[in-house]
NUDRENMAR-596897 format. One line per 4 residues: number of its first residue (from 1); for each residue x, y negated, z of C-alpha. Coordinates in steps of 0.02 Angstrom, whole numbers, plus 32768, in hexadecimal, padded with zeros to 4 digits. Each point is the difference from the previous one (the first is absolute). Example, Ala and Ser with C-alpha at 12.3 -4.5 7.8 and 13.67 -1.06 7.14 Angstrom:
<torfis>
1) 8267,80E1,8186  8045,7F54,7FDF
</torfis>
This chain:
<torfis>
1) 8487,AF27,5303  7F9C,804E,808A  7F47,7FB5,8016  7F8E,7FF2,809C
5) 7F63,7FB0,801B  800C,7F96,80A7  7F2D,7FE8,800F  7FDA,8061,80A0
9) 8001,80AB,801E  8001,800E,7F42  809E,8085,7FCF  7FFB,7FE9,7F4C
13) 80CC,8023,7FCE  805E,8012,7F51  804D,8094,8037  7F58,806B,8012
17) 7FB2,800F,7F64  7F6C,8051,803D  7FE0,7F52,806B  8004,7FB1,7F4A
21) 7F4A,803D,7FC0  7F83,7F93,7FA2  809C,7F9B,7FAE  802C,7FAE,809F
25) 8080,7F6B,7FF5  805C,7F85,806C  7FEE,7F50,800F  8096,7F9F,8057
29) 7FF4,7FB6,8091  7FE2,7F31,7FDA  80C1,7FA9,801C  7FFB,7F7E,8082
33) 8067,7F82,7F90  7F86,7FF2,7F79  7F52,801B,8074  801B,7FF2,80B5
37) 7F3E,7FEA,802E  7FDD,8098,7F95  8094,8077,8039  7FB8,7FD2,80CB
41) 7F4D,8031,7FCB  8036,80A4,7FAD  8062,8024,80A7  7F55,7FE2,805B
45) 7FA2,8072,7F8A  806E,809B,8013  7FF1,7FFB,80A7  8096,8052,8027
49) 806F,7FDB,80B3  805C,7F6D,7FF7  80AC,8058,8033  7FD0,8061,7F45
53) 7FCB,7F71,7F9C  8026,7F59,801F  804C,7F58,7F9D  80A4,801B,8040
57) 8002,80AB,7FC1  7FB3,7FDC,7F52  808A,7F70,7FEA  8086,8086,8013
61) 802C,8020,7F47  802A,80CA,8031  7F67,802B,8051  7F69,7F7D,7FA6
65) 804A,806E,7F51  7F9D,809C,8054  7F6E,7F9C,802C  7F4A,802F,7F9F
69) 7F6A,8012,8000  7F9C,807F,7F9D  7F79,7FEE,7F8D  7F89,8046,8076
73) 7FE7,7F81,8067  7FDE,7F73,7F7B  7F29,7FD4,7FDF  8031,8015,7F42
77) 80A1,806C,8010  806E,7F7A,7FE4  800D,7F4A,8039  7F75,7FAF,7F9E
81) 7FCA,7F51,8001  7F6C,8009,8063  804F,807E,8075  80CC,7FD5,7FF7
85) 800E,8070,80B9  8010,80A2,8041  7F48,8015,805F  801C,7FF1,80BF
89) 804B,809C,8059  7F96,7FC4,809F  7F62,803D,7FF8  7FAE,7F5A,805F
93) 8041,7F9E,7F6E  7F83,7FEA,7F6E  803C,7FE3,7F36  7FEA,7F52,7FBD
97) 8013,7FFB,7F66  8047,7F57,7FC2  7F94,7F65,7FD9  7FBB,8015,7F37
101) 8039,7F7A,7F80  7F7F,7F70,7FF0  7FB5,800B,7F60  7FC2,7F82,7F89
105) 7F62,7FDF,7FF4  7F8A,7FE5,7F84  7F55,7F8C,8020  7FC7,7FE3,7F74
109) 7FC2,80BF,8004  7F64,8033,8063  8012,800B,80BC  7FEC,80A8,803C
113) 7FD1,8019,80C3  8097,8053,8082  8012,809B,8023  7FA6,8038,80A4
117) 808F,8034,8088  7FB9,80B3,7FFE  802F,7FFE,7F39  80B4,7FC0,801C
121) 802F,8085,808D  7FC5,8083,7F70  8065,7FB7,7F7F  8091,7FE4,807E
125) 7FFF,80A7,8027  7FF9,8052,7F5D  8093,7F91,7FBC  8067,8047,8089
129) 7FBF,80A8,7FDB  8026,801C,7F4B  80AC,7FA6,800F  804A,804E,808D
133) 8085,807D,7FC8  7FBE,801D,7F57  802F,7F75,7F81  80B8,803F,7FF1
137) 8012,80B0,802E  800E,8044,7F59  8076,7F8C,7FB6  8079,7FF0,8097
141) 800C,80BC,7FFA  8071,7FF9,7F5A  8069,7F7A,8067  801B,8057,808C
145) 8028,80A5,7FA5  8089,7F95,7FA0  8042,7FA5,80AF  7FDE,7F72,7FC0
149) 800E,7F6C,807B  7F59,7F9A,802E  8057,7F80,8066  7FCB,7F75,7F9F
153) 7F48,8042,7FD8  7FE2,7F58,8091  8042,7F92,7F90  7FA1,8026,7F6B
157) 7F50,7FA7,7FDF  7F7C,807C,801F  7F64,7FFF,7F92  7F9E,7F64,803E
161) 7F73,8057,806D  7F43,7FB6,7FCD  7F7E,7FE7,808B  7F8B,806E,8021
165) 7F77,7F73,8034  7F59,7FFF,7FA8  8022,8094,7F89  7F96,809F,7FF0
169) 8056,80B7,803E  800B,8034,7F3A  8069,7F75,7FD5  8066,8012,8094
173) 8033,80C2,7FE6  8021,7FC2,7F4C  807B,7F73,803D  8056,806D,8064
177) 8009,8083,7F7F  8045,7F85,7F94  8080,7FC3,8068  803D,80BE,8025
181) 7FFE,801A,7F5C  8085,7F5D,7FD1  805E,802B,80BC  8027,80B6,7FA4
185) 802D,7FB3,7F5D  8074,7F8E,8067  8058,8079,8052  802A,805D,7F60
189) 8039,7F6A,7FAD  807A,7FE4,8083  802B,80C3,7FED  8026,7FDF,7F45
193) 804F,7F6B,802D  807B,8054,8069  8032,808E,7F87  8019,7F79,7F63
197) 8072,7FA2,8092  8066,80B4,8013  8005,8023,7F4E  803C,7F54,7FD2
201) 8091,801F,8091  8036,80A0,7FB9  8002,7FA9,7F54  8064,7F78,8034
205) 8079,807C,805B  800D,804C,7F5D  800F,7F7C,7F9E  809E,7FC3,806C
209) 805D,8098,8005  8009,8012,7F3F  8022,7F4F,7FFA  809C,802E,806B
213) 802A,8087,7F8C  7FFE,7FA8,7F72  8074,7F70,8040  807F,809A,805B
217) 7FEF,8052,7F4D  8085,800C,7F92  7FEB,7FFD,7F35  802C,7FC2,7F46
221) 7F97,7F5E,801C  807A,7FE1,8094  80A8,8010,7FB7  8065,7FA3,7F8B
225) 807A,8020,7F6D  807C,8014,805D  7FB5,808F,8093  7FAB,8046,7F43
229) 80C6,801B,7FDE  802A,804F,809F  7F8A,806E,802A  7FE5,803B,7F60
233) 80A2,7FE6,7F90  7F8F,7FB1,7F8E  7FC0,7F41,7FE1  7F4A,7FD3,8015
237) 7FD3,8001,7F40  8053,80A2,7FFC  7FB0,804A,807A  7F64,7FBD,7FAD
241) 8020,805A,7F51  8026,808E,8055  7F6C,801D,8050  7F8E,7FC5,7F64
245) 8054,80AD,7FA5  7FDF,8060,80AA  7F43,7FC2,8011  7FC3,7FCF,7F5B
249) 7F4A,7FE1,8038  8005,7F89,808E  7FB8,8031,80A8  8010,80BD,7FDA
253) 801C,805C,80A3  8095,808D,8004  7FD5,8040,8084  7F6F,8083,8028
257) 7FDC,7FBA,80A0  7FC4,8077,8084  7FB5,7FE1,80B8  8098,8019,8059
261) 804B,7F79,7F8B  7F82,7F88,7FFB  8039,7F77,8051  80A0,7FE2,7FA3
265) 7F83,7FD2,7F75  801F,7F4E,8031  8090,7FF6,7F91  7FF0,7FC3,7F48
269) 8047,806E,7F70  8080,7F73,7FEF  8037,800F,80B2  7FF5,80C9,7FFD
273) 8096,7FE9,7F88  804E,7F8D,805D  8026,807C,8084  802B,807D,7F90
277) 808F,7F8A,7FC2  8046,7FE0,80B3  8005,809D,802E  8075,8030,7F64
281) 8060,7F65,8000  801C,7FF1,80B5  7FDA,80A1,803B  7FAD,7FB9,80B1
285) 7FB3,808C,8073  7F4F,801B,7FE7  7FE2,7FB2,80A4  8048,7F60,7FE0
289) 7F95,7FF5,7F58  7F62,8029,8051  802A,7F7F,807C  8016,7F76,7F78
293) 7F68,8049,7FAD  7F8B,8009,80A8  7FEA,80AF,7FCF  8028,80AA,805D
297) 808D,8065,7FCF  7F9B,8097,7FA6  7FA5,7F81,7F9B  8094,7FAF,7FBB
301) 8060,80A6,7FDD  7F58,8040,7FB1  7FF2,7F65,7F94  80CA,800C,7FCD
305) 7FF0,80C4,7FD8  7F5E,7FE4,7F83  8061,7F75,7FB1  809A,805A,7FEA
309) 7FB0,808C,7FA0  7F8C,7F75,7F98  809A,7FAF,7FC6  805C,80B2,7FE2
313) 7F7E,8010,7F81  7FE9,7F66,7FB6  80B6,7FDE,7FEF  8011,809E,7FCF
317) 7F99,7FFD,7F77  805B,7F79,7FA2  807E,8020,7F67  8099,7FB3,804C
321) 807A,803B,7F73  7FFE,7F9D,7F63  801B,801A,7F40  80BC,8016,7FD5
325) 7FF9,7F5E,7F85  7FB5,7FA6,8084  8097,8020,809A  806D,7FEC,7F60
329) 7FC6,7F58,7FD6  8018,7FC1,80B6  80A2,804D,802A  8076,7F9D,803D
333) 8080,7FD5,7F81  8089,803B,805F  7FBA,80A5,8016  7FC5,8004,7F4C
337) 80B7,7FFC,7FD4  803D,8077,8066  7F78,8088,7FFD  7F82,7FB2,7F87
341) 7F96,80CB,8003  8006,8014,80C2  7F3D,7FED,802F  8015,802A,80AD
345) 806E,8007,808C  7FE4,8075,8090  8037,8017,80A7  7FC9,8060,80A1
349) 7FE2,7FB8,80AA  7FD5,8042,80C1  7FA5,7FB6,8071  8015,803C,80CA
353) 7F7A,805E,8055  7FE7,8034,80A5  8043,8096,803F  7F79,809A,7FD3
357) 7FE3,808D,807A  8029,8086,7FA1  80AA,8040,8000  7FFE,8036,7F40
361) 7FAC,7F62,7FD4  8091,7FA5,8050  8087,804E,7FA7  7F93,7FE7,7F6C
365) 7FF1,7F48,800E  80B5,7FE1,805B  8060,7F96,7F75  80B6,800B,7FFB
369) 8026,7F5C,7FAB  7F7F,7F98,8091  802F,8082,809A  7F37,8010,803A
373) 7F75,8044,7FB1  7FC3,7FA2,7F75  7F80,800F,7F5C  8045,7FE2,7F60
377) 7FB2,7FC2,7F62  802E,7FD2,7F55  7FEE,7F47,7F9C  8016,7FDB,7F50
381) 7FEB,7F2E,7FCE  801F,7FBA,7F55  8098,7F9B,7FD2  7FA4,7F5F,8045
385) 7FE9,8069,80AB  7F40,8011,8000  7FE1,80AC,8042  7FB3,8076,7F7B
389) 800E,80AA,8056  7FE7,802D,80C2  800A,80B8,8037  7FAD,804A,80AB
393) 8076,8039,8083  805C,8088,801E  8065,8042,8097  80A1,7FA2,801A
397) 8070,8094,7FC6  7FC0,800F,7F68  8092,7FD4,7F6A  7FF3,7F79,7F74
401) 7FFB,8088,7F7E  7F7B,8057,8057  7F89,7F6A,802F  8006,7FB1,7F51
405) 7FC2,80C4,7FC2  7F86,800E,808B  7FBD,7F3F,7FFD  7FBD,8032,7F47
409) 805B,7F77,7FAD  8029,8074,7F6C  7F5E,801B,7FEC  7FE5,7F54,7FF3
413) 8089,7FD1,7F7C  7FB7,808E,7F90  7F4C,7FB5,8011  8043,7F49,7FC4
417) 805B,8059,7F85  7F6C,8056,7FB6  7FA4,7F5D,801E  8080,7F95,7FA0
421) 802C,7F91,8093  80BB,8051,7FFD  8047,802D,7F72  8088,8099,7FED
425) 809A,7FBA,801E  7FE7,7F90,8080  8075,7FF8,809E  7FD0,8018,80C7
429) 8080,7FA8,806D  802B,804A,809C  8084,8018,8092  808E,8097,8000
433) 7F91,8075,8057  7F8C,8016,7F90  8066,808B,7F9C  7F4E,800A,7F7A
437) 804D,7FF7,7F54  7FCF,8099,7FD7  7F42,7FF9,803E  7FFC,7F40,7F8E
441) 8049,805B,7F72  7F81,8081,800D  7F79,7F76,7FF8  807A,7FA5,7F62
445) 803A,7F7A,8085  80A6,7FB8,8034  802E,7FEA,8097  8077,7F77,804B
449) 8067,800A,8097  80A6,7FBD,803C  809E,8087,7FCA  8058,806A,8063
453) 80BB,8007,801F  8046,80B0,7FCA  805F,805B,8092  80B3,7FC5,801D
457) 8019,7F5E,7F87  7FB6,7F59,8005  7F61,7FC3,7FBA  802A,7FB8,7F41
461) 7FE3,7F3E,7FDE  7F66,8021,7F9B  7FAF,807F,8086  8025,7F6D,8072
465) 7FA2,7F7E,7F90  7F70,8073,7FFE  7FE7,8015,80B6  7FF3,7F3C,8003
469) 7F99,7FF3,7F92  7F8D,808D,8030  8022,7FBB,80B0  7FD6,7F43,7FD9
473) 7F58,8029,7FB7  7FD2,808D,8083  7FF9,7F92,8077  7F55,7FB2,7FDA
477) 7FB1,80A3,8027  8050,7FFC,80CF  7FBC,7F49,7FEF  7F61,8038,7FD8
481) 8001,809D,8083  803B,7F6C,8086  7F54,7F98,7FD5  7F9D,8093,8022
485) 8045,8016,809E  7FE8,7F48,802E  7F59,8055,8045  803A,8024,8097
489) 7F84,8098,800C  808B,804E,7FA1  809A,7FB6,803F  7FE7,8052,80B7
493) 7FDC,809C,802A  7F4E,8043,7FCD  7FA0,8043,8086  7FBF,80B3,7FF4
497) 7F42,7FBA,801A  8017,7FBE,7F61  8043,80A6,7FB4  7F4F,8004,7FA0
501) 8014,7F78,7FA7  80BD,7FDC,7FFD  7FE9,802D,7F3B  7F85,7F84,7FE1
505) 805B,7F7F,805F  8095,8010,7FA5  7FB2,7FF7,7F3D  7F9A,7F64,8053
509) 8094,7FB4,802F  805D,8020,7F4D  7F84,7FD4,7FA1  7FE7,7F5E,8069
513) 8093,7FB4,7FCC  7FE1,7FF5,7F3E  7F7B,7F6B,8031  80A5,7FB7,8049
517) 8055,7F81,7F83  8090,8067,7F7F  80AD,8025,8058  8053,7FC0,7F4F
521) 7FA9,7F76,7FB8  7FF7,7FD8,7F4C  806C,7F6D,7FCE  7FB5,7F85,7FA1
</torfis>
């Protein structure tokens, strides 16, 4: 807001710094609704035309806002009790200061003889010399610097001024020493006062917004078993158990956080993983996840991709294929009739991807049996349908026969057989295209598959028994296949930003569902 002093010829203005020197500030101009008497005698003062400043005009809301008058033209630079006007702008008009405070008075003390009139004039005049301009300069420079509004320096109780009557010239410079001295102090106070006041606003600005966030947020304390179910396939005790085995020592941070990332440090480990889970379960856009999160989008595919790998290698690290006389001992009977050796049953899978680039790596990926371009990768699960062997992915072209040689899952059987987890002997179960007798032979395993009909003649009644049977217990690894693609990171088609980690997403995901209740239960 623009400033002008209306005292006389004075031009002191807002807009002009170099009118602003020696800490110059404005005093509004006295409202005629609170002191009429007052707002008349400062009009007399300034001594400007009446067509400039009048009452009508300083009752006008739009023009009294522009109305001051500088410090300059104030005995003690500012309203003051003993001199609350701006001195006269007619030079026929003489300063009166107002009428001093009565005093009490004490006689019982000895009686001291008046001072002569000669004596007063001198101490008159030398009060009105040391105060004028002086007391508040230095202080009110820091104010004005800041902008900081005066307006109601009137209002405020000045220092109560002491009279000068009867007291030696020492003892006056002192008193007025002092009271520059506690006018300076004042003004800094006032200062400070005003900074705590701005510091306490942003701080309560602060303070609001995160209260906002927090009540917007979304997180575990928020949801119940139910939401725990759907967002993460999982219920809340679950969920619970599964992340005491990810984060064993509570509070640990997975995350290397780094200054570009800082801010999604808000969320707890607990709700880190809870994001992790809805974006394999329900696959939702990064977007939409940093939305429910109040995070931005980087942050919340940084925090997913740092996850992913953690629990690539901590899942990874865990011996997911037990001893033979173990899966033997919790077979289900049925299947321990029918193929009471068979320790695993294996089966391979595709998941779609989008379509790549590349010519070559299109016809590399382009499956026959899904018509699109697709990874493929190979399962193995126990009789009881608790996965015990994930592969990575290959291309979609590749063949049964050559996946199961490429995943290294003979190199596997002939590790548990040296291990004595898998005796010779022992039977893999798998579908018709997986033509690997001979490689399980090799190794001193059988295989089992369903039989095939010979060329021109039915299939004979006991071929046909077989393929039920085979077919009856097969089944259990599909149904365990279908659970893994309940995350429905897997079930639609993988974007190629995630090409990096589609590997680790897919073990996760696997491995995932063996903290998911048996599909064949024991019965009691």
């Amino acid at each position: 807001m623009v400033k002008r002093c209306c005292w006389g010829t004075c031009n002191t203005d807002s807009r002009y710094p170099d009118r602003l020197e020696g800490g110059i500030v404005f005093i509004p101009f006295p409202k005629p609704g609170r002191s009429l008497e007052k707002a008349r005698r400062w009009i007399r003062l300034c001594g400007r035309p009446l067509e400039q400043l009048n009452e009508e005009i300083i009752k006008e809301r739009a023009k009294a806002k522009h109305l001051f008058v500088c410090s300059k033209h104030f005995v003690d630079g500012v309203p003051s009790e003993r001199y609350p006007d701006p001195m006269s702008a007619l030079s026929h008009e003489k300063i009166t200061p107002c009428r001093k405070r009565p005093t009490q008075r004490d006689y019982t003390t000895n009686t001291f003889s008046a001072p002569t009139c000669k004596k007063r004039l001198i101490d008159t005049d030398m009060s009105c010399t040391l105060t004028q301009g002086e007391l508040v300069q230095g202080p009110l420079d820091s104010l004005a610097e800041k902008n900081i509004d005066v307006s109601d320096v009137e209002n405020i109780d000045p220092i109560e001024d002491k009279s000068f009557y009867g007291v030696e010239p020492l003892d006056m410079l002192a008193m007025a020493a002092e009271n520059k001295a506690l006018t300076e102090n004042y003004a800094k106070l006032v200062l400070e006062n005003v900074n705590l006041q701005q510091q306490l606003s942003s701080c309560k600005k602060k303070k609001k917004e995160k209260s906002i966030i927090i009540e917007k947020s979304f997180g575990c304390e928020k949801l119940n078993s139910k939401e725990y179910q759907y967002y993460t396939g999982f219920s809340k005790d679950r969920f619970e158990d599964i992340l005491k085995f990810l984060v064993p020592r509570e509070g640990e941070d997975i995350i290397k956080w780094t200054k570009a990332i800082s801010g999604s440090k808000q969320l707890s480990t607990k709700d880190q993983l809870l994001l992790v889970m809805i974006k394999l379960r329900q696959n939702f856009d990064f977007s939409h996840i940093a939305n429910l999160f109040n995070l931005s989008t980087q942050d919340c595919s940084v925090i997913f991709l740092n996850w992913i790998n953690y629990m690539f290698h901590r899942l990874g690290s865990l011996v997911i294929w037990p001893h033979r006389d173990h899966i033997i001992e919790h077979m289900p009977p049925t299947f321990k009739q029918d193929f009471p050796n068979s320790l695993v049953i294996i089966d391979g899978t595709e998941v779609k991807i989008q379509k790549p680039s590349s010519l070559h790596r299109q016809s590399q990926c382009y499956s026959d049996y899904k018509s699109c371009t697709t990874l493929k990768g190979l399962v193995g699960v126990d009789p009881r349908g608790s996965i015990t062997f994930s592969s990575m992915l290959f291309a979609g072209s590749i063949s049964d026969k050559e996946i199961t040689k490429e995943s290294g899952f003979y190199r596997l059987l002939k590790d548990l057989i040296s291990s004595g987890k898998v005796n010779v002997g022992d039977g893999v179960m798998a579908d018709k295209g997986f033509t690997i007798e001979k490689e399980l032979k090799e190794i001193g395993l059988q295989l089992n598959i369903p039989p095939f009909a010979s060329s021109g003649s039915q299939m004979k009644s006991a071929d046909v028994n077989e393929t039920i049977k085979i077919a009856k217990h097969r089944v259990h690894v599909e149904r365990a296949i279908a659970r893994v693609k309940q995350f429905k990171i897997l079930s639609g088609r993988i974007n190629l930003s995630l090409f990096s980690s589609v590997n680790q997403i897919w073990l996760t995901c696997c491995l995932l569902t063996n903290f998911m209740p048996f599909l064949i239960q024991d019965k009691q």
